[in-house]
VEXDOMI-752505 format. One line per 5 residues: number of its first residue (from 0); their letters; for each residue x, y, z of N, C-alpha, C. Coordinates in Angstrom, 2 decimals, decimal comma. Example, Ala and Ser with C-alpha at 12.3 -4.5 7.8 and 13.67 -1.06 7.14 Angstrom:
2
0) AS) 13,19/-5,69/7,80/12,30/-4,50/7,80/13,20/-3,30/7,80 | 12,85/-2,25/7,08/13,67/-1,06/7,14/12,90/0,03/7,87
//
This chain:
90
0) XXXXX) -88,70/80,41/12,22/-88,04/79,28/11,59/-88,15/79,43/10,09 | -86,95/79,00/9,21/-87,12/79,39/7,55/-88,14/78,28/7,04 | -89,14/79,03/6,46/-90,06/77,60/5,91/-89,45/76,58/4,89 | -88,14/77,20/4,74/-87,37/76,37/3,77/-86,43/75,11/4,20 | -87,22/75,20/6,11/-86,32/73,45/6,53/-87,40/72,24/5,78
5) XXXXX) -88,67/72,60/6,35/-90,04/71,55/5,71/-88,94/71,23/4,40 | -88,95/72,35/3,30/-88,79/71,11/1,70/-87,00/70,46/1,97 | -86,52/71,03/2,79/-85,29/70,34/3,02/-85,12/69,33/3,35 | -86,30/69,34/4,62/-86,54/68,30/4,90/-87,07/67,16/4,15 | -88,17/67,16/3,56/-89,36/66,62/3,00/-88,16/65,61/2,09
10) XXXXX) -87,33/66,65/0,61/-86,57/66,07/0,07/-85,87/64,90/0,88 | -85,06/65,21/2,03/-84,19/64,38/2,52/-85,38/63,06/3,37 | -86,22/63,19/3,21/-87,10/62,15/3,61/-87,46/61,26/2,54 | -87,59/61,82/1,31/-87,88/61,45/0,16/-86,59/60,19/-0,64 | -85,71/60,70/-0,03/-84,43/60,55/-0,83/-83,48/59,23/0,08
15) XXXXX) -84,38/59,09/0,77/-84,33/57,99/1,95/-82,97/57,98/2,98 | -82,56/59,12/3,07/-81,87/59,55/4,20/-82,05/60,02/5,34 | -83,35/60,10/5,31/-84,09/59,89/6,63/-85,56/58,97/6,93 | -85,30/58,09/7,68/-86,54/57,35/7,46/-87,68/57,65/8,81 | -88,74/57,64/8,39/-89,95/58,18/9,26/-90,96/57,23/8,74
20) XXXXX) -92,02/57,29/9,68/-93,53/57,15/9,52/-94,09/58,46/9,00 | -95,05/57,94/8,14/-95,61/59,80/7,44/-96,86/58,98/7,62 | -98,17/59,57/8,25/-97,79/61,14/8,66/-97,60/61,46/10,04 | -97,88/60,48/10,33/-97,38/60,53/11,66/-96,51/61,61/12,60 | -94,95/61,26/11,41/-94,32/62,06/11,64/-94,13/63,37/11,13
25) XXXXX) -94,86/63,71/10,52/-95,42/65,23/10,38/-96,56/66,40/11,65 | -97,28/64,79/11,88/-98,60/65,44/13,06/-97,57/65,57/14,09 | -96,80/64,97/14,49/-95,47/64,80/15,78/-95,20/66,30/15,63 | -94,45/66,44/14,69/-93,76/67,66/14,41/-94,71/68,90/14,22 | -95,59/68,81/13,54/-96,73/69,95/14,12/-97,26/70,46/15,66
30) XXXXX) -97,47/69,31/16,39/-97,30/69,47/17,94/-96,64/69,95/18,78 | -95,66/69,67/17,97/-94,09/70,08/19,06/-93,88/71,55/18,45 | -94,00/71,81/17,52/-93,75/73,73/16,67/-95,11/74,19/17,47 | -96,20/73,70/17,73/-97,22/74,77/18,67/-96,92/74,64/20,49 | -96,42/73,22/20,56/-96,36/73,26/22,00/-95,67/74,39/22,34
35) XXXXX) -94,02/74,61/21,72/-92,96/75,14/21,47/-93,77/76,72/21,24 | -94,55/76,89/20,48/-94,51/78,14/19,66/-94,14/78,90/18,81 | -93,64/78,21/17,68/-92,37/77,99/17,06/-93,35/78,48/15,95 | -93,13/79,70/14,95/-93,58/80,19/14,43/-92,57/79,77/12,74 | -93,26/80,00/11,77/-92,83/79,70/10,90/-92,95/80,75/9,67
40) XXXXX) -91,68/81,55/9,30/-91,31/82,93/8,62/-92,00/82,27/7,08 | -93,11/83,65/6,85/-93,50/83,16/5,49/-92,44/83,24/4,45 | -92,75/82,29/3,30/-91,67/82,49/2,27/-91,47/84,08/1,60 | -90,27/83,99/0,63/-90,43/85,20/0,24/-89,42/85,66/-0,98 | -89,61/86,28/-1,78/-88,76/86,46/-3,03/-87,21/86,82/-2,56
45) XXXXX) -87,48/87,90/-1,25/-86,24/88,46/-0,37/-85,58/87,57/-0,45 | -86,06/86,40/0,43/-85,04/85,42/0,67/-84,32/84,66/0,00 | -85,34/84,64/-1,45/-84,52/83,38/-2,93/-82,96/85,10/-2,97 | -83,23/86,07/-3,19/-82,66/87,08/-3,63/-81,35/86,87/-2,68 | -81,41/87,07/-1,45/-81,04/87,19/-0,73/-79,50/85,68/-0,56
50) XXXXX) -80,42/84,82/-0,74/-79,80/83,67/-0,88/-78,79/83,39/-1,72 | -79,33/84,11/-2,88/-78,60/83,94/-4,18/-77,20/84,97/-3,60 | -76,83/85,87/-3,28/-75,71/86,53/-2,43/-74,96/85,77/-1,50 | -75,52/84,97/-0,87/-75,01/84,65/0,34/-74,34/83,41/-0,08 | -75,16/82,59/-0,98/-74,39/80,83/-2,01/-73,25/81,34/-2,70
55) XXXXX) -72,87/82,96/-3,77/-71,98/83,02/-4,12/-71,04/83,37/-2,94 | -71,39/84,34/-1,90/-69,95/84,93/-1,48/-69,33/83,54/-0,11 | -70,58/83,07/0,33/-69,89/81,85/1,48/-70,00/80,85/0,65 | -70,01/80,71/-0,53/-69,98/79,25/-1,20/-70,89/78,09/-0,17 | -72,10/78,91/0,22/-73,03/77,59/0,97/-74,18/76,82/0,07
60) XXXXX) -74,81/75,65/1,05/-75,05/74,90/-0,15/-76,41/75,70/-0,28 | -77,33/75,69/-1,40/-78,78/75,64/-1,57/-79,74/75,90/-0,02 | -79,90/75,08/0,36/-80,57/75,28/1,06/-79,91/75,94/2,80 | -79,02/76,08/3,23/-78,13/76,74/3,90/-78,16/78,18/3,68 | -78,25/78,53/2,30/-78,25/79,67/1,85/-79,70/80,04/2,03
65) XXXXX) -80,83/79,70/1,87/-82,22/80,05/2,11/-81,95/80,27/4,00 | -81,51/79,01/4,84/-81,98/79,26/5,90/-80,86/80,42/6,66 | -79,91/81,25/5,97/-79,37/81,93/6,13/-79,88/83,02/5,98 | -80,45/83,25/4,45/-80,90/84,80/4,04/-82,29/84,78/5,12 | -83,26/83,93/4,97/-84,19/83,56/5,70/-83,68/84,72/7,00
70) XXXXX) -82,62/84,30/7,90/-82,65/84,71/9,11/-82,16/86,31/8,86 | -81,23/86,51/7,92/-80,68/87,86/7,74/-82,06/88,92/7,34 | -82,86/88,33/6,01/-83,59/89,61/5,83/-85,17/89,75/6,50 | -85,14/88,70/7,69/-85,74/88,75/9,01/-85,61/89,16/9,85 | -84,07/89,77/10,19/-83,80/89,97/11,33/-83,51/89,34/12,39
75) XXXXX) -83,94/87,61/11,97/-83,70/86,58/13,03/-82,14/86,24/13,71 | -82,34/85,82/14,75/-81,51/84,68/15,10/-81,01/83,43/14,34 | -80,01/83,16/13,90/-80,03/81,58/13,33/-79,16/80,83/14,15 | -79,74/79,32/14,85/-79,77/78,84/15,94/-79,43/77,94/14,96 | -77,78/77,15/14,88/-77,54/75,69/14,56/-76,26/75,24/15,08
80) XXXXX) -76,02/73,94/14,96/-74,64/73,50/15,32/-73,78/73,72/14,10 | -73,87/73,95/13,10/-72,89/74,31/12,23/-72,68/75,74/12,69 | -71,22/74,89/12,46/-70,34/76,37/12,45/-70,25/77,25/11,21 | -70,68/76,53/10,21/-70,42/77,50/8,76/-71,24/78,96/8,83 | -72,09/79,02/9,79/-73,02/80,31/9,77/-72,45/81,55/10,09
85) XXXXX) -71,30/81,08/10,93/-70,74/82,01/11,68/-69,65/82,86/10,83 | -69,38/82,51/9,73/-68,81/83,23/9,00/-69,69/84,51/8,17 | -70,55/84,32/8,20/-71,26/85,42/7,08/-71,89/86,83/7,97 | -71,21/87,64/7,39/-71,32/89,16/7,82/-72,56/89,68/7,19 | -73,23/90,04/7,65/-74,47/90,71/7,47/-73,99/92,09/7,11
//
């Protein structure tokens, strides 16, 4: 998973477009990534680099672009309902 959903998240929690109990809803979500097994890709310069390619040529936003390069110079899977992912050629 790109460690770059957490500050995506965090922001959009912050910014009151998503409303939660903290911390609650952090310990929740820690539970469910180990129940799961859900491993979390360390950060990495690759990926700001990487990102920065991928925001100019698909015009995606900021953080789209992290959880994109994230999966490309991982090797990962990227698992979402947007369809915008599906455009970018590796």
């Amino acid at each position: 998973m790109s460690p770059y959903a957490f500050l995506e998240l965090d922001l959009l929690i912050m910014s009151g477009k998503i409303e939660v109990k903290i911390p609650i809803f952090y310990e929740a979500l820690k539970k469910t990534f180990s129940y799961y097994d859900i491993e979390v890709v360390k950060p990495s310069l690759k990926h700001l680099m990487k990102g920065w390619e991928l925001r100019e040529k698909y015009n995606l936003t900021y953080f789209d672009s992290l959880h994109a390069s994230t999966a490309v110079v991982e090797n990962e899977t990227l698992i979402s309902y947007d369809n915008k992912y599906s455009d970018i050629q590796i």
